[in-house]
VOGU-3710 file (C-alpha; in Angstrom, 3 decimals, decimal comma):
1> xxxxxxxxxx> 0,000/0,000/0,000  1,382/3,356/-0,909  -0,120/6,146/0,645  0,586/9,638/-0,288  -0,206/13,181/1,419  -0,298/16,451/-0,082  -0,582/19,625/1,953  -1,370/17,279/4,586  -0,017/17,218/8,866  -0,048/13,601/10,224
11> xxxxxxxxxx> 0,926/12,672/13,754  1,228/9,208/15,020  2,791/6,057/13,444  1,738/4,543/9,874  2,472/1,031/9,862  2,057/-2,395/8,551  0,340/-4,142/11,108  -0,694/-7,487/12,401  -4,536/-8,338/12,678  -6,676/-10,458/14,796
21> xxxxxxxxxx> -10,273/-11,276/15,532  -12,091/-10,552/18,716  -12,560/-14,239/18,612  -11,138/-17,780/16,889  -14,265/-19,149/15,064  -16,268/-16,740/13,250  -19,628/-18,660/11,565  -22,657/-17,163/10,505  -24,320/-16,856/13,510  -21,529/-14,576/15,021
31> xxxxxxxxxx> -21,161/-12,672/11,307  -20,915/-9,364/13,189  -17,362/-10,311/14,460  -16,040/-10,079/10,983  -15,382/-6,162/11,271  -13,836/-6,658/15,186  -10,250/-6,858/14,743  -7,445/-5,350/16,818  -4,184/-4,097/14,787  -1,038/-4,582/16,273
41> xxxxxxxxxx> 2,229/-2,889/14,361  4,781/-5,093/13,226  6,961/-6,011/10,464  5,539/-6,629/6,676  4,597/-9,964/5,829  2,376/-9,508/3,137  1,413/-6,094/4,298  3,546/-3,236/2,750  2,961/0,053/3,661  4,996/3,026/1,766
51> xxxxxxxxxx> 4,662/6,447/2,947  5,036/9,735/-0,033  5,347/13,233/1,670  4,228/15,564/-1,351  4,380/19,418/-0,761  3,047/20,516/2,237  3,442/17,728/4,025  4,747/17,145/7,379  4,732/13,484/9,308  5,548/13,516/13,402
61> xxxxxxxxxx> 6,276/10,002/13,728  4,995/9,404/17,688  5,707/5,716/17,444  7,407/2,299/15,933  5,940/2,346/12,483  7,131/-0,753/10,192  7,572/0,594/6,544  8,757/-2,064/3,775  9,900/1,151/1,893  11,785/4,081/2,053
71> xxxxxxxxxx> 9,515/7,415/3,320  9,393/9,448/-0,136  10,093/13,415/0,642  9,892/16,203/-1,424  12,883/18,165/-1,201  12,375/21,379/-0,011  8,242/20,586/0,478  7,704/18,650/2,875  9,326/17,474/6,464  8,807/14,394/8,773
81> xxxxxxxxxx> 9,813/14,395/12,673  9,939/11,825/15,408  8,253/13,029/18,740  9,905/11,690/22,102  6,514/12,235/23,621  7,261/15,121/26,035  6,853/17,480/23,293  10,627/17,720/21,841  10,950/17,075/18,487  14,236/16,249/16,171
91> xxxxxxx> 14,256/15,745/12,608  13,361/11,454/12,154  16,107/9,152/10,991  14,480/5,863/8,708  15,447/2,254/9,966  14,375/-0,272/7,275  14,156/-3,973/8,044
//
C-alpha cells in the first residue's frame, strides 16, 4: 500500500500491522465479528505500507511504524519528525528492516 499526502499534517505512526479477531471461530451466527479486529504494528509480511510526503506535508512520527519502503520526501516541500513524547521534536532518521 502506498499512501501519499499532499498539503497534509499527520501525527502518530503509519504502519504495517498485524490483525486479529475478537474471537477464533467466526460462523454465521456470530457474522458481526467479521469487522472486530485489533491491529497490532509489526513487520511486513504480506502487508507493505509506503509512505510519499508531497508538498506541504509534514509526518511527526509518535511511534514504531514498520515501513517495507523508504519514506518518499519532497525536497524542499515537505518534512517528517519523530516526537519523544514530552513534546521535543528532532528531525526522524528511517530504519528499514
Amino acid at each position: 500500500m502506498v499512501l501519499t499526502f499532499e498539503d497534509t499534517t499527520i501525527r502518530g505512526p503509519v504502519s504495517a500491522s498485524r490483525t486479529r479477531h475478537r474471537v477464533s471461530t467466526i460462523d454465521a451466527s456470530k457474522f458481526q465479528e467479521l469487522g472486530e479486529v485489533t491491529n497490532s504494528a509489526q513487520a511486513a509480511v504480506n502487508n507493505g505500507v509506503i509512505v510519499r510526503l508531497d508538498s506541504g506535508s509534514s509526518w511527526t512520527v509518535t511511534g514504531t511504524s514498520y515501513l517495507t519502503g523508504p519514506a518518499v520526501v519532497t525536497p524542499g516541500r515537505s518534512r517528517w519528525w519523530f516526537s519523544s513524547g514530552r513534546g521535543r521534536r528532532s528531525k526522524a532518521a528511517l530504519r528499514l528492516s
